[in-house]
N, C-alpha and C positions, 0 to 999 in steps of 0.2 A: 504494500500500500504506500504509495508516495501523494502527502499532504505536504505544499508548498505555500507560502504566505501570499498575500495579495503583493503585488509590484507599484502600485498607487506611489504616491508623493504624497507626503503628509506635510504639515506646517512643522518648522524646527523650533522646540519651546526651550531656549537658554534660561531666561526667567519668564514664572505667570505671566506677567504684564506684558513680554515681549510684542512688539509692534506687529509680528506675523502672525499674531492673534485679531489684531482691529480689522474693522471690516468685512470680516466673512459671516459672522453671526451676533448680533446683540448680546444670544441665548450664553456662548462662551464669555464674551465678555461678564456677566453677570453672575456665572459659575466661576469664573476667579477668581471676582470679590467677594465672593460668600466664604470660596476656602482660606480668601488672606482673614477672615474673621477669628479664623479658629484654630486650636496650636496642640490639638491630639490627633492622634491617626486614626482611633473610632469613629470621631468628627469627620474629619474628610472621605471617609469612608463613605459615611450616612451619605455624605452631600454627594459625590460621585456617584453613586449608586439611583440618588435619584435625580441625577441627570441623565443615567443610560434609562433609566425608566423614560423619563421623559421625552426621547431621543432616537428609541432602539425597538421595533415590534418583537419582542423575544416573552416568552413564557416564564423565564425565570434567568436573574441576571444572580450572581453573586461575588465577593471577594475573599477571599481565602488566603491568610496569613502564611508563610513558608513557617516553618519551625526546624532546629536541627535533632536527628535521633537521638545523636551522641557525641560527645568532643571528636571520639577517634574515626569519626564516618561525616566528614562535612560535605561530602560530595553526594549524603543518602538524606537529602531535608525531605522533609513531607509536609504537610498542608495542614489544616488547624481551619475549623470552621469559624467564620467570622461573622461578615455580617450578607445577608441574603433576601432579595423581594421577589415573590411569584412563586413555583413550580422548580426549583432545580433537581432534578431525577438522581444526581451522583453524589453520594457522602466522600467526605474530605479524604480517605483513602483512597478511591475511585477516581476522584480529581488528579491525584497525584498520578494514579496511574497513567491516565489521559494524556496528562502531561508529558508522561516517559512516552508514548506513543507519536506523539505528534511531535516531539524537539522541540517543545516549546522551550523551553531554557536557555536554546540555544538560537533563538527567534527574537530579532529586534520588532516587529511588527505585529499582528494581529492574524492569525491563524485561523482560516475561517473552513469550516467542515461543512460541504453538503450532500447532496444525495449521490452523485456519485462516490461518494465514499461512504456514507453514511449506508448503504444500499449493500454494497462489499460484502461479500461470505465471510471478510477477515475482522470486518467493523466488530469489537464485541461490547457494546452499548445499541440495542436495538432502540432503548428508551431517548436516546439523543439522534434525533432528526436530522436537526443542523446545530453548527456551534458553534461561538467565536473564541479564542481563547488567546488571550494576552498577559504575556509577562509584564508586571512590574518591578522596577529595577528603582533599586537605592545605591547610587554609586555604584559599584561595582557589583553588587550582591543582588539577588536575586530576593524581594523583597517578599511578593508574594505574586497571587494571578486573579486578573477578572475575567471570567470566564460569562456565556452571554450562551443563554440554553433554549431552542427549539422558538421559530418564529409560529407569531400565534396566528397565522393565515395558511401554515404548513409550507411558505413560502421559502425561496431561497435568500440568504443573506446575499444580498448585492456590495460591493464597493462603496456603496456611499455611505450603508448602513456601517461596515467594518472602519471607515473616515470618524463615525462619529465615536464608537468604541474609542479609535486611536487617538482622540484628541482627550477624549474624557482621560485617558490613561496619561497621557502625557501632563495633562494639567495635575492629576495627583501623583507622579511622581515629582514635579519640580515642587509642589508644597509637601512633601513628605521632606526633602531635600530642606526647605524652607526650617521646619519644623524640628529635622533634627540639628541644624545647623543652631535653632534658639533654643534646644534643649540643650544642647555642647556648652552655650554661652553661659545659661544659667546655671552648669554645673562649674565650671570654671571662674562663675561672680560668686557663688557662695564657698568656692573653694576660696577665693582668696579674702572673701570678710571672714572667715577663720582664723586667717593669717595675719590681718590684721590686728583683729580683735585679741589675738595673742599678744600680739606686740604692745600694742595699747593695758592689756591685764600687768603684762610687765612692766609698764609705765607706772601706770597708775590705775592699780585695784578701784577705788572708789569710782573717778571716771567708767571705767568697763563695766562694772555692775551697774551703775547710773547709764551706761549706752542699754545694755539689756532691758534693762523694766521700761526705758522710755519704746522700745522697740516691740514691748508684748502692747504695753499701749496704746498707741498707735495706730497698728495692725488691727486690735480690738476694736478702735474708733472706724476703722477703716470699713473694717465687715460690717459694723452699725452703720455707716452711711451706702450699704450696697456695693461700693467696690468692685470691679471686675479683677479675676486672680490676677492678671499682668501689672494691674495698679498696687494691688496688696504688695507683691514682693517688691516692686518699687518703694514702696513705704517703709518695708519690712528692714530691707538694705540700707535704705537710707537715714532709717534712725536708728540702726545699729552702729552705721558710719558718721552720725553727724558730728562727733565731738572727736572725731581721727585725728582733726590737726592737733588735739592737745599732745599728740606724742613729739611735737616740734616745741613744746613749752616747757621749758626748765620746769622738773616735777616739785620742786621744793617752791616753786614758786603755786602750783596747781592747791600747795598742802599749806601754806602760809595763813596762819591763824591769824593774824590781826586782823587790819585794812592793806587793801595794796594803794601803791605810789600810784598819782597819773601815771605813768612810764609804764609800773608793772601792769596796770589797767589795759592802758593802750594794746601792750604784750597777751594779754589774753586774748583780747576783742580781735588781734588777728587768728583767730584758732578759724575761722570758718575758712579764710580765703585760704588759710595754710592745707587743710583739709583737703580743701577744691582742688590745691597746687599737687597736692599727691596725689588723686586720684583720677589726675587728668587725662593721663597718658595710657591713660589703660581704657581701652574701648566697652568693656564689660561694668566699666563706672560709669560708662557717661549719664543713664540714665537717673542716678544718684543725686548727681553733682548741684543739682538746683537744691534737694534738702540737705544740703551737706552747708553750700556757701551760705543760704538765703534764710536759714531757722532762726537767726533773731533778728529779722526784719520787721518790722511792725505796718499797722495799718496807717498809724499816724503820719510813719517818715521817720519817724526817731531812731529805727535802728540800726543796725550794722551788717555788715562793712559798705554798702550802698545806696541808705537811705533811701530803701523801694517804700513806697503805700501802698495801702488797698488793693486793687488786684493786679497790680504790677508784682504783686509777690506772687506765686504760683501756689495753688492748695494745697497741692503736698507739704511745701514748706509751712504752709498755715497750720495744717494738721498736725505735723510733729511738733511746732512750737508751743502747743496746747499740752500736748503728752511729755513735752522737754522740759517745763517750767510748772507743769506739775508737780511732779517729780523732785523736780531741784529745791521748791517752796517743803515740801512734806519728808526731805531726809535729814538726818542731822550733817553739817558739814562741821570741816576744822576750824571756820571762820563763825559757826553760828549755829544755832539748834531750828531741825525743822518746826515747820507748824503742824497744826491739825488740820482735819478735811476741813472744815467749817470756815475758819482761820483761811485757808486757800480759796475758798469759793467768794468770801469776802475779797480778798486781793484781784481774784477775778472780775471780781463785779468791777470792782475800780477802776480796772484796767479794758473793760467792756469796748470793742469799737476804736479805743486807741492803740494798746499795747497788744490785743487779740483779736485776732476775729472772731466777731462777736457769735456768726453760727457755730462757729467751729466749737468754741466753749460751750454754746447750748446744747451741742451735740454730745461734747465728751462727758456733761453731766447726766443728761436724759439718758444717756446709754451705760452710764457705769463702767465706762471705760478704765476710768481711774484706780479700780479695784481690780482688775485683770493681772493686777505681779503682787496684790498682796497676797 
C-alpha cells in the first residue's frame, strides 16, 4: 500500500501573525488571536479543534498527545488521548498504529486516506473511510497528531479540505512554540528571584522576610480584584523584587536605629532606581521593572524617584505600595515599633487619594488582604 501526502503549497507560518496569513481568510486571522489569548496546550487544543470543526466536513476530528514508553525506547512514543469532537472510531493505540502505517512521522504535510486505499484488502480499519492525518511538531520532536476521521457526506477529502487541516496545524504549532518558549521564560524568572532573594536574605534578613509577606499580599489583593494568572505572577515577582536594590545599601545603614542624615535618607530613597538598574538587563525582569522603580510613587506627586501622580503611576505599582506600606507600618523595625491594624487603617485614611490610591486601599481592606502572611 503506498499513501503519499498531498503536493499542494501551503502558506509558510514563521510567527502566528506572519503576513502570509492576511488576506486569505478573516476566519485565520481571528483563530490566531484567540490562540495568542491563551498560554496552555489544552487551551489551544480546544481552540484548534474547533476550528477544524468549523472548517473540515469530517465525522470526528481529534488530537492526541505523543507520550514516551520508556527513557531506553525514545524512538517507540505512542499517543495518549486528548482532546476529541464527533465520532473518532480509533482508541489512542490504534492511532498510533495508523501512524506507523502511513509514515506519518516522517511527513511534513497532511496525509490524506481515501477510498482507494481505504477500499484495499491491506486497509485494516474498515471503520475509517477517509482520513486526514497530520503531525505536529514542536521543534524538532514530534509533539503529537491531528488526525481528521470519515467525511460526513461519505465524501472524499479534496485538497482544499487537507489546506485547511494544514493551516489549523501550523497555527498551533507556532503557538505551542509561543507557549513553550513563555513557559522556559517563566521558569528561568522565578529561577532567578531565588537567587536573588538569597542574596538579599544574606543582606538583610528583615528586608527579605519584609519582601515575602509584602508579596503573599499583594498577590492576595491581586486575586480579590480578578487578576488574570499573567498579571498575578507579575505582581507576584515584582513584590518579591521590589526592595532588591537595598542589597546596593550599606546594610548597617538599612539596620541604623536612630534617625538617618539627609545624605543617608537620600541613600535609601535611591533603593528603587538601584533595583531597576539590576534588573534591567535581564529580559525575564523587564516585566517587573515598573513595580520595582515606581512602589513609592504617590498619587499626589510626592514620591520617588520621579514624582509620577495619579495614573501616571501604573496599578501594579499602586497595588504593591498598599501591600509594601502595610506591612512596613505593622512590623516592629530597628528605628521604631510597629503599629496595630487599627493604628494602620487610620494612617491610611490620612493618606487616602494623596499618598494611596484610594481604590486600591479600599480594596486591600474589603478583601483582607492584609491578613494573608499573618
Amino acid at each position: 500500500m503506498s499513501i503519499v501526502p498531498l503536493s499542494y503549497r501551503s502558506p509558510s507560518v514563521a510567527e502566528p501573525s506572519s503576513s502570509a496569513w492576511l488576506g486569505i481568510d478573516v476566519f485565520w486571522e481571528r483563530l490566531d488571536e484567540a490562540l495568542r489569548q491563551v498560554d496552555t496546550e489544552p487551551a489551544l487544543a480546544e481552540l484548534c479543534l474547533t476550528a477544524v470543526s468549523d472548517r473540515v466536513p469530517a465525522e470526528g476530528i481529534s488530537i492526541s498527545r505523543c507520550i514516551k514508553v520508556a527513557a531506553d525506547r525514545p524512538d517507540e512514543p505512542r499517543l495518549r488521548p486528548w482532546h476529541s469532537r464527533g465520532h473518532c472510531p480509533l482508541s489512542p493505540d490504534l492511532v498510533t498504529h495508523l501512524v506507523g502505517i502511513l509514515g506519518a512521522r516522517e511527513v511534513a504535510k497532511p496525509i490524506v486516506v481515501n477510498r482507494q486505499v481505504s477500499q484495499s484488502r491491506s486497509w485494516p480499519y474498515p471503520e475509517v473511510r477517509q482520513a486526514i492525518v497530520r503531525a505536529v511538531r514542536l521543534g524538532a520532536e514530534i509533539w503529537g497528531f491531528l488526525t481528521v476521521y470519515n467525511h460526513f457526506e461519505d465524501a472524499e477529502f479534496d485538497p482544499a479540505v487537507a489546506q485547511r487541516v494544514e493551516q489549523v496545524a501550523q497555527l498551533l504549532e507556532a503557538h505551542l512554540e509561543r507557549v513553550g518558549r513563555s513557559r522556559e521564560a517563566a521558569a528561568l524568572g522565578d529561577a532567578m528571584v531565588d537567587v536573588f532573594l538569597r542574596c538579599l536574605q544574606q543582606h538583610d534578613l528583615t528586608t527579605y522576610e519584609h519582601s515575602r509577606r509584602v508579596a503573599t499580599t499583594a498577590l492576595a489583593l491581586a486575586s480579590y480584584l480578578g487578576c488574570e494568572d499573567s498579571d498575578r505572577r507579575i505582581i507576584h515577582a515584582g513584590a518579591l523584587m521590589h526592595d532588591i536594590g537595598k542589597i546596593r545599601v550599606n546594610r548597617s545603614l538599612l539596620r541604623k536605629p536612630g534617625d538617618l542624615t539627609a545624605e543617608e535618607l537620600e541613600r535609601l530613597r535611591q533603593h528603587p532606581q538601584l533595583g531597576h538598574d539590576l534588573l534591567e538587563p535581564f529580559e525575564v525582569c523587564r516585566d517587573w521593572l515598573p513595580i520595582v522603580l515606581l512602589h513609592h510613587e504617590q498619587p499626589d506627586g510626592r514620591g520617588y524617584p520621579w514624582g509620577l501622580a495619579g495614573e501616571e503611576i501604573p496599578w501594579m505599582a499602586r497595588l504593591v505600595a498598599v501591600a509594601d506600606s502595610y506591612d512596613a507600618m505593622t512590623r516592629d523595625r530597628d528605628y521604631r515599633p510597629g503599629c496595630d491594624h487599627q493604628q494602620a487603617i487610620n494612617l491610611f485614611e490620612a493618606g487616602l487619594g494623596s499618598q494611596w490610591d484610594a481604590d486600591m486601599v479600599r480594596a486591600f481592606f474589603v478583601s483582607e488582604a492584609w491578613s494573608a502572611h499573618s
